[in-house]
N, C-alpha and C positions, 0 to 999 in steps of 0.2 A: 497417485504420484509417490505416494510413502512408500509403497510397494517395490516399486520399478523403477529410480527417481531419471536415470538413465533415459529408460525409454522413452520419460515425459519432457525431458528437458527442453525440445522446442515448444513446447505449450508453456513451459514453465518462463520460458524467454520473451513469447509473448504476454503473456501476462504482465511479466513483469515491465515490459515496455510501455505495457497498455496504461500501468501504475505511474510508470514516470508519467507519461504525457498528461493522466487525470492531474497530476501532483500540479505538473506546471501550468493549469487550468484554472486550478483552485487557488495559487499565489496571484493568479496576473486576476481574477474575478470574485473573491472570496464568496459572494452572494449566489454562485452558477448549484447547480444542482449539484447532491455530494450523496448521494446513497451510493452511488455506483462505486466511486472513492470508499466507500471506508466499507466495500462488500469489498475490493482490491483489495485494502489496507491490510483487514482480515486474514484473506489469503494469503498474500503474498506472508506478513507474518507467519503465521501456520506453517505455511508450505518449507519457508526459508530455516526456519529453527529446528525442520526436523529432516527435512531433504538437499537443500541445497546451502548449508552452513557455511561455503566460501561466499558468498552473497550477502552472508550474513549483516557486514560492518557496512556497505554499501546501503544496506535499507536501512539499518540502525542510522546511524548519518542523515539519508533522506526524513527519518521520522523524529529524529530528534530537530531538524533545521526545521519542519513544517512545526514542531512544537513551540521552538521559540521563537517563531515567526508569528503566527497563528494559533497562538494555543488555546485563546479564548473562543475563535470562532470552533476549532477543533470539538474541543469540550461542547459548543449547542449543536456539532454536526450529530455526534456520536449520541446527544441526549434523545435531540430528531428523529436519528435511526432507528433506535433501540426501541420509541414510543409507537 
């Protein structure tokens, strides 16, 4: 994608819808499975800071609301993951 951000942009769309729909899974279920979320979160991150930068404030936004929404469970999702 860094490459060619053009050419990936529908992948890069899905993705990123695939992000929203985990996001709003994880507010309505906080306990539902979350590897797959924060392998998203990850990406889309990465992806957006370096290729798709109009997208930028839009996920900044979404990960800052899941923070102050959930910031606790966030912090055991990511400790989970990492272990």
């Amino acid at each position: 994608m860094k490459r060619d951000p053009l050419g990936y942009s529908d992948d890069y769309r899905t993705q990123a819808k695939r992000f929203k729909a985990e996001l709003n899974i994880l507010k309505l279920n906080p306990g539902s499975e979350n590897e797959p979320f924060v392998e998203l979160l990850q990406f889309i991150c990465a992806v957006v800071s370096k290729s798709y930068r109009d997208d930028g404030e839009e996920v900044v936004e979404m990960v800052m609301g899941l923070m102050r929404d959930k910031g606790e469970e966030v912090r055991l999702w990511s400790e989970a993951t990492a272990a």
